[in-house]
N, CA, C and O of each residue as an XYZ file, in Angstrom:
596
protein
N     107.022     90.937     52.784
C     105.998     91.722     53.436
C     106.674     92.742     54.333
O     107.735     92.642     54.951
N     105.962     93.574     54.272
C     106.804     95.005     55.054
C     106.017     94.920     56.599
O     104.913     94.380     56.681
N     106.557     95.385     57.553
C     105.884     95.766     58.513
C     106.166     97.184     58.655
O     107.125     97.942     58.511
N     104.553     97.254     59.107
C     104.422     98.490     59.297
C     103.479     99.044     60.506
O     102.844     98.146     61.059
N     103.276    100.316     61.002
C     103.180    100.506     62.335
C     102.056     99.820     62.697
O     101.991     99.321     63.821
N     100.690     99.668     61.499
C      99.718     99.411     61.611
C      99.861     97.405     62.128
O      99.067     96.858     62.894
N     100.725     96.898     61.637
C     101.294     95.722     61.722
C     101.712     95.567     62.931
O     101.040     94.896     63.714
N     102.580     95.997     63.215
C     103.139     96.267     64.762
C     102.135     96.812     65.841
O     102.587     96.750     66.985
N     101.143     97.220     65.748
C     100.356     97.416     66.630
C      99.040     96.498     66.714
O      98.152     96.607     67.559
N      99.106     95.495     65.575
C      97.921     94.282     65.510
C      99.204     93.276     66.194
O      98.726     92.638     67.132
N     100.484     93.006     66.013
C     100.995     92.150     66.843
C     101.187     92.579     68.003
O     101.143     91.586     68.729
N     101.399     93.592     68.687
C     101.465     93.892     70.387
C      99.874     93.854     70.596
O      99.611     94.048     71.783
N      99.021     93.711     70.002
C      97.475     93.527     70.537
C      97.351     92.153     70.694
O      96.972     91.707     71.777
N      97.734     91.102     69.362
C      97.744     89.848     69.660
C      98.688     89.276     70.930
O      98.505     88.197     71.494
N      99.534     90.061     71.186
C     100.657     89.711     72.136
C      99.249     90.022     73.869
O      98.584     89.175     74.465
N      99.312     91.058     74.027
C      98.111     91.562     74.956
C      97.260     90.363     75.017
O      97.424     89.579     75.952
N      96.259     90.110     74.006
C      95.328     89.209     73.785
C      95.795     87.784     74.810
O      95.372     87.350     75.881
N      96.872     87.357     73.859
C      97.389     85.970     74.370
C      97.819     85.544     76.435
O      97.584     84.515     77.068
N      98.623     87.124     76.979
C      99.274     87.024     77.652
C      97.565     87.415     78.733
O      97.529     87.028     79.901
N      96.476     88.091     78.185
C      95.062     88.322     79.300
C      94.755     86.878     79.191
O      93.871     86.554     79.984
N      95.169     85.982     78.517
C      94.148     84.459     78.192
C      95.191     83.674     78.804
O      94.849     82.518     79.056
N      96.580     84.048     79.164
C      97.305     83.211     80.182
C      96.946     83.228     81.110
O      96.594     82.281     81.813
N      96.954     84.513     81.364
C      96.216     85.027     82.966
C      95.016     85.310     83.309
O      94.763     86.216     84.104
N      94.130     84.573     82.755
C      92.529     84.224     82.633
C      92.321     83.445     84.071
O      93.226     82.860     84.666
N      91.345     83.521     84.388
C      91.294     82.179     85.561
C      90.998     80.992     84.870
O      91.477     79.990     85.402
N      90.392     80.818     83.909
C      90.150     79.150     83.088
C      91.626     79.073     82.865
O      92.282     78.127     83.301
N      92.098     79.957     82.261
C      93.912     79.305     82.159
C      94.429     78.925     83.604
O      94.964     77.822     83.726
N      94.316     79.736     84.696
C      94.933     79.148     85.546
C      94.423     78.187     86.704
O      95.026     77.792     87.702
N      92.908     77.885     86.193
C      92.366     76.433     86.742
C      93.277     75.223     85.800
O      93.733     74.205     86.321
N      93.413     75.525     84.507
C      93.519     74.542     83.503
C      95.090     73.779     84.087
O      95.259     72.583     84.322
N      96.376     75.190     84.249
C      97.421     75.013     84.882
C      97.202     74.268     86.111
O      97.739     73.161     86.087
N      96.573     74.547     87.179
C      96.173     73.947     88.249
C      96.474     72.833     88.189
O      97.545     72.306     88.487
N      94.927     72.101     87.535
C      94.394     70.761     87.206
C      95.567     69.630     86.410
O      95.797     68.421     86.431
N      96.104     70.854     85.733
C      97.078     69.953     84.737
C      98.581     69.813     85.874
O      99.213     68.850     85.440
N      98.809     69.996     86.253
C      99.892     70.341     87.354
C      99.157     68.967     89.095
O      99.775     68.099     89.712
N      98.066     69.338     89.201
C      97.871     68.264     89.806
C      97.823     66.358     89.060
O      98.247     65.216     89.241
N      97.200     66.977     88.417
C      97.549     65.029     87.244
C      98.383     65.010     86.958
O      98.798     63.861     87.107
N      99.188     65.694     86.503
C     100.620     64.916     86.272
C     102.153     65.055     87.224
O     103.299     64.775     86.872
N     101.579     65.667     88.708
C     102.687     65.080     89.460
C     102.129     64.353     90.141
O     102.784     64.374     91.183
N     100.938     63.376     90.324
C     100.419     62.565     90.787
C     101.033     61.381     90.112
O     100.529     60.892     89.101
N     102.096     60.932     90.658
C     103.311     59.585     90.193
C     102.033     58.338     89.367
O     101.882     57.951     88.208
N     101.451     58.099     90.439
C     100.701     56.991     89.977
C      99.644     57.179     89.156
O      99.398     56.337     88.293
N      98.736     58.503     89.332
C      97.695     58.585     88.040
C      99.031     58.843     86.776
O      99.032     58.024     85.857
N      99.863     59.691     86.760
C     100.748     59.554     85.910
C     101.138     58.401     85.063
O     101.263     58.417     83.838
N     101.343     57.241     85.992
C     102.094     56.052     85.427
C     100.354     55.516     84.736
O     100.364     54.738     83.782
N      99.214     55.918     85.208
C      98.163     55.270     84.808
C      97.765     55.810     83.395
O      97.415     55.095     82.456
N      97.849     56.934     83.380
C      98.082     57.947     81.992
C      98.569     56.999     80.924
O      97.839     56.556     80.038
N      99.951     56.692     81.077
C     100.769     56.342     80.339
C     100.541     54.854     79.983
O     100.583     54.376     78.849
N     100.307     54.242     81.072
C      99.621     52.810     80.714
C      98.291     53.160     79.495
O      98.110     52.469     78.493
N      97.561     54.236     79.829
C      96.140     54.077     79.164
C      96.331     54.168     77.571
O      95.633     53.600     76.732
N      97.687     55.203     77.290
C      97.820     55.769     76.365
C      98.454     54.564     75.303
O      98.245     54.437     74.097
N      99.292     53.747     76.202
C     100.184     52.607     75.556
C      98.892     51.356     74.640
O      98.949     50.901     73.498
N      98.111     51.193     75.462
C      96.742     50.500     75.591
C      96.114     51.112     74.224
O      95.756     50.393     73.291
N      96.026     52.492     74.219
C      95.030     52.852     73.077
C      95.708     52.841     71.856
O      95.050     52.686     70.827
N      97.095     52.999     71.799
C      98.186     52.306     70.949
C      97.648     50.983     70.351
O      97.278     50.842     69.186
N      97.656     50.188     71.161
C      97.546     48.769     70.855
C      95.789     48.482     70.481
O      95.366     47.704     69.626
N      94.954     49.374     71.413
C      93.651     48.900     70.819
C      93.270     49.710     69.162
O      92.385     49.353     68.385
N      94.408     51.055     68.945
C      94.465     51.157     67.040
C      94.843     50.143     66.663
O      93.831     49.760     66.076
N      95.818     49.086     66.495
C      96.342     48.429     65.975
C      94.982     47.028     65.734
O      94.616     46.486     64.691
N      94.577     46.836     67.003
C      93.453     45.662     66.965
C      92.309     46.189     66.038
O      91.597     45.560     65.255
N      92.339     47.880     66.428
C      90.775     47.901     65.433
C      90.779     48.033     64.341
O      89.752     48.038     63.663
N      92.232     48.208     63.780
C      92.363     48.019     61.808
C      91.983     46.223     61.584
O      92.022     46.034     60.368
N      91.662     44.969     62.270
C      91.429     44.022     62.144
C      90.521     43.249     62.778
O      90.357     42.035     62.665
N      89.658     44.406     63.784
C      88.289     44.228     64.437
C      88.284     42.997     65.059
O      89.440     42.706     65.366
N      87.421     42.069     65.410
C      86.788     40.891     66.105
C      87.744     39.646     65.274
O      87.733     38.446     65.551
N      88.347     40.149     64.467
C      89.300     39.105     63.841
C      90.568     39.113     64.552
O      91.160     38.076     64.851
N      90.988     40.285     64.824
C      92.284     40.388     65.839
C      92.218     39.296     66.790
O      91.157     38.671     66.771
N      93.221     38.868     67.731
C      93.828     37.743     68.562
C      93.039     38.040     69.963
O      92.348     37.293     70.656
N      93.475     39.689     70.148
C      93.715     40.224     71.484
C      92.200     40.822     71.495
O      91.644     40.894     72.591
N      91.513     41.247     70.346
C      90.251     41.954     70.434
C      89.584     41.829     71.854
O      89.812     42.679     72.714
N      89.043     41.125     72.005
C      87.975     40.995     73.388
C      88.714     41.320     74.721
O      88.105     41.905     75.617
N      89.968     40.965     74.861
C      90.700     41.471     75.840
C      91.327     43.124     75.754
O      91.414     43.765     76.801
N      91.633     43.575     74.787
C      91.982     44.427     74.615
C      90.669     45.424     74.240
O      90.844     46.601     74.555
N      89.771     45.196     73.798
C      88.196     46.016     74.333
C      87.918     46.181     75.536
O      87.715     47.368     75.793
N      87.806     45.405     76.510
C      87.395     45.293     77.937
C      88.541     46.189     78.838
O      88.351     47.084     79.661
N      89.627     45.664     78.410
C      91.085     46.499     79.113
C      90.524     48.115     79.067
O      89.966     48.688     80.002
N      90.772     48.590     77.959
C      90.247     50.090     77.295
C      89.405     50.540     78.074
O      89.475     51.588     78.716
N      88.100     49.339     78.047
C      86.645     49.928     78.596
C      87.341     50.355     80.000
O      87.372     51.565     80.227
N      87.904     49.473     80.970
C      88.425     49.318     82.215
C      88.960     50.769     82.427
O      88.438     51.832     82.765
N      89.918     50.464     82.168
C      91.313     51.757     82.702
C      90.644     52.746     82.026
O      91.585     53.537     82.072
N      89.490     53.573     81.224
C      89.100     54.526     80.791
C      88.008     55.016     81.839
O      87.589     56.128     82.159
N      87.749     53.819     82.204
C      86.718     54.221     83.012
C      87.220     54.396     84.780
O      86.570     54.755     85.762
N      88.207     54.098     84.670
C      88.830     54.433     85.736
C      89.680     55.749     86.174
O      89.901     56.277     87.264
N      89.987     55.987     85.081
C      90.441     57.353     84.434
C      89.198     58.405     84.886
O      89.119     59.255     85.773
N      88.294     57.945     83.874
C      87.509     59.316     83.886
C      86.872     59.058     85.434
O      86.688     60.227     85.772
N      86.537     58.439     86.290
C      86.133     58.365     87.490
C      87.450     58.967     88.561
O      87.408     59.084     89.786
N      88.593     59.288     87.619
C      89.452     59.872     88.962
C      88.542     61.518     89.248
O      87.674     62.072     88.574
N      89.117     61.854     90.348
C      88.534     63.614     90.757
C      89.828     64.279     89.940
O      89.791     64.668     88.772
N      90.584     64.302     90.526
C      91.802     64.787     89.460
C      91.557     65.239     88.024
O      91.415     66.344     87.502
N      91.561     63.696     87.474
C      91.458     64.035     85.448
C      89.686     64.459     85.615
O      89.247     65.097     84.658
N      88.927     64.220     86.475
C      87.788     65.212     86.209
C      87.655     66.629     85.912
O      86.826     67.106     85.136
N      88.933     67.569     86.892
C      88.897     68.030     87.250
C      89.690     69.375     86.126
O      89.487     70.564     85.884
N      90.644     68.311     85.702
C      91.562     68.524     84.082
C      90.790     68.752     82.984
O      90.826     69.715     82.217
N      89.877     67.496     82.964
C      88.508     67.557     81.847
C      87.734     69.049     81.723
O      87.928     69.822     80.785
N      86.740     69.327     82.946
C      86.389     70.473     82.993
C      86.779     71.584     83.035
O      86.024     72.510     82.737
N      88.117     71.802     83.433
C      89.318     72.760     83.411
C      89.594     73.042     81.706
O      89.459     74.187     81.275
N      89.904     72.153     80.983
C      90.031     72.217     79.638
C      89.066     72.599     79.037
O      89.357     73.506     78.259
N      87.529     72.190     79.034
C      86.474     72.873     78.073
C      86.422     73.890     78.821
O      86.629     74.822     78.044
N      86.266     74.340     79.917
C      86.401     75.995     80.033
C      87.281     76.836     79.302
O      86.957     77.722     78.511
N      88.694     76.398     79.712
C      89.492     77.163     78.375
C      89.223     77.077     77.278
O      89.245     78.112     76.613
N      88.869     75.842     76.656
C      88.131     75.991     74.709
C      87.045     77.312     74.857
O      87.040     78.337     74.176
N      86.022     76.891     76.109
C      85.034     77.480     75.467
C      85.612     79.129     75.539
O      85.038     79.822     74.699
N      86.233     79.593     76.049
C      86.923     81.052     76.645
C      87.690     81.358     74.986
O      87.621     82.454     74.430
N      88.325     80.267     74.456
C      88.958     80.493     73.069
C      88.244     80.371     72.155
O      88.731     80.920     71.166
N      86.972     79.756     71.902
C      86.126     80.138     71.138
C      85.187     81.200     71.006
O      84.416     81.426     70.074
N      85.379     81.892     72.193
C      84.462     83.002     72.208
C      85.257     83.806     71.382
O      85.007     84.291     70.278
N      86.638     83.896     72.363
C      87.506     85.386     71.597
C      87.745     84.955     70.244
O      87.766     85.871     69.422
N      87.961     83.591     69.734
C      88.210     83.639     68.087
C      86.954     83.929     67.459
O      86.972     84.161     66.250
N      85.330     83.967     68.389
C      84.430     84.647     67.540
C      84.104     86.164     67.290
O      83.583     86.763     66.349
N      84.667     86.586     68.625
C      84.737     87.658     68.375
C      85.963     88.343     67.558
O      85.985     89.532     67.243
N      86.646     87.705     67.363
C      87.602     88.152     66.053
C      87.408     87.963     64.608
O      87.933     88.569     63.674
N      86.770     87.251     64.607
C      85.653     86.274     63.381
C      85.171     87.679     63.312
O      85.872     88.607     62.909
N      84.249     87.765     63.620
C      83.235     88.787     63.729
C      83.473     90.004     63.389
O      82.694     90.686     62.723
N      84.998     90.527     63.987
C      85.104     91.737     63.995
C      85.778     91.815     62.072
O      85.408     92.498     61.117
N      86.654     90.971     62.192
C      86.717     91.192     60.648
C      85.645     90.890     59.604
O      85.713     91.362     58.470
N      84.974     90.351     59.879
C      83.979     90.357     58.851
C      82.776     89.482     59.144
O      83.107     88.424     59.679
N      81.559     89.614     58.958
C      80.316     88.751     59.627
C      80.102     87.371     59.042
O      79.387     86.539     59.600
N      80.950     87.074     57.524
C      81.173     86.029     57.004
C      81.851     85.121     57.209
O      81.826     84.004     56.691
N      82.850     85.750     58.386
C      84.116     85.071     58.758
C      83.368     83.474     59.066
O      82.318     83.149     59.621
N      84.533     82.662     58.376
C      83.714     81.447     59.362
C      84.799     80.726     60.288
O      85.895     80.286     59.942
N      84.299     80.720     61.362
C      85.277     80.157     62.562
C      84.492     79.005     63.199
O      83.305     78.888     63.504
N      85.567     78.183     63.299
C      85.427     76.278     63.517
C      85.486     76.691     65.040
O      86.348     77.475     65.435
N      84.529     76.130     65.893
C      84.561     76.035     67.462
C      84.163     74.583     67.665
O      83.582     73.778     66.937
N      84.690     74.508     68.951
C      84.323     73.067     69.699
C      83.242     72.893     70.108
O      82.684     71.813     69.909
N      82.808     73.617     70.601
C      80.840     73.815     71.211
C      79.836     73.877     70.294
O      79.812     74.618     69.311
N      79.088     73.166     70.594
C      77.693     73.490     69.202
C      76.942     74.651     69.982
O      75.847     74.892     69.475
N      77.283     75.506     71.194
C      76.398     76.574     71.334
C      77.164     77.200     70.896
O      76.742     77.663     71.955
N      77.939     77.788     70.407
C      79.065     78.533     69.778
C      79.079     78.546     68.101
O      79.410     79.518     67.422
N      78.631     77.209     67.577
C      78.866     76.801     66.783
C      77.516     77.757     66.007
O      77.874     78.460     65.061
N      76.112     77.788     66.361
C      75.000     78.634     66.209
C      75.407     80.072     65.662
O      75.114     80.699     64.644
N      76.171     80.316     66.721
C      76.771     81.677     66.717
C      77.414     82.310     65.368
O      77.346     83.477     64.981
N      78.052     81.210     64.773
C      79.230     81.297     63.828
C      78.658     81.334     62.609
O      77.773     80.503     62.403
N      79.062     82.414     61.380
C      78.418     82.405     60.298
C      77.901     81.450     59.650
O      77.189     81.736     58.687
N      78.152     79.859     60.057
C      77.667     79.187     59.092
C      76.993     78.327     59.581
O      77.430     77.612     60.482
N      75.644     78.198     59.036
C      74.199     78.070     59.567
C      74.233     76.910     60.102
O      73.659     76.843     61.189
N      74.770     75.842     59.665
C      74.914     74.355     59.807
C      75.928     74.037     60.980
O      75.806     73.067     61.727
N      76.911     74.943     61.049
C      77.903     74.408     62.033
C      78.717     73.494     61.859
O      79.592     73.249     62.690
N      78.572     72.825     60.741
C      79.465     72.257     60.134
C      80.682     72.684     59.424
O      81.457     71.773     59.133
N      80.976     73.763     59.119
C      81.827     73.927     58.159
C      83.470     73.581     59.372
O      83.438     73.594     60.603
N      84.839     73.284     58.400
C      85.009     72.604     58.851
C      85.269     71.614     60.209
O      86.138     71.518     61.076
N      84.315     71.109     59.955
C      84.098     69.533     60.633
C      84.427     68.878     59.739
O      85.246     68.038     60.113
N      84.211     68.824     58.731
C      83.943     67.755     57.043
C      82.542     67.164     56.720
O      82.300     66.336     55.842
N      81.804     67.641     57.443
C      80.557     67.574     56.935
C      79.669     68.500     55.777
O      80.394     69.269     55.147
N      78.478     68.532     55.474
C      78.496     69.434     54.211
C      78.042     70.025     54.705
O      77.329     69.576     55.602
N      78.120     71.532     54.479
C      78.190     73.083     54.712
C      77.080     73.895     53.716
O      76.886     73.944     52.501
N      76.541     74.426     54.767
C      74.921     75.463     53.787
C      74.947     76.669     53.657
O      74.120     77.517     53.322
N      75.953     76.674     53.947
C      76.881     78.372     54.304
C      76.655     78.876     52.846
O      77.296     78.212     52.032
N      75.906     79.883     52.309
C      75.477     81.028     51.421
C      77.055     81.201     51.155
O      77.610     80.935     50.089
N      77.665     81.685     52.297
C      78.932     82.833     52.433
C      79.669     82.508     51.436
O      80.705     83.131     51.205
């Protein structure tokens, strides 16, 4: 493939694009938030416990209520998840993050869009999802798709 000026000037736009969405304020709540949870030593070490945990509760749920550990290792999960999401911190990460999706689903619709009205672009939001050429909002998800297009 050749590049050419027309090429070179859709990559210094994508370059532009990327470096206004660093320096977005949802990007730099997201930095924030993410920068406060994880030099927080102990939600840190709690992170890592949760993550080790959901390790082990895949392993139990390929063998369900038959597993050894099941009932303990359900309740554990329920526990430390819910302790998790009750920190202010990873709240704070949480909402920090769907702001940035939803900020990246806009601009990938409006790029959708601009190339062509058929375009079909996968978003995280089902108000977004309306938006997007394909009527169902499904397309891929893996669900079945009514999309004409």
């Amino acid at each position: 493939m050749m590049i050419t000026s027309e090429w070179a000037n859709i990559m210094d736009d994508a370059d532009d694009l990327a470096q206004m969405i660093l320096s977005s304020e949802q990007a730099t709540r997201y930095k924030e938030a993410y920068f406060a949870v994880y030099t927080d030593e102990l939600l840190a070490r709690q992170i890592t416990s949760f993550t080790r945990l959901k390790e082990h509760y895949e392993d139990v749920q390929r063998f369900g209520k038959y597993h050894p550990d099941y009932s303990t290792v359900m309740k554990s999960i329920r526990v430390q998840k819910r302790e998790l999401d009750m920190n202010d911190r990873v709240a704070t990460l949480k909402l920090a993050e769907n702001e940035l999706q939803d900020l990246l689903d806009e601009v990938s619709l409006l790029i959708g869009k601009t190339v062509s009205e058929s375009v079909k672009v996968s978003v995280s939001n089902p108000f977004f999802a309306t938006e997007s050429s394909c009527s169902t909002g499904s397309c891929g998800t893996g669900g079945s798709c009514g999309c004409s297009a």
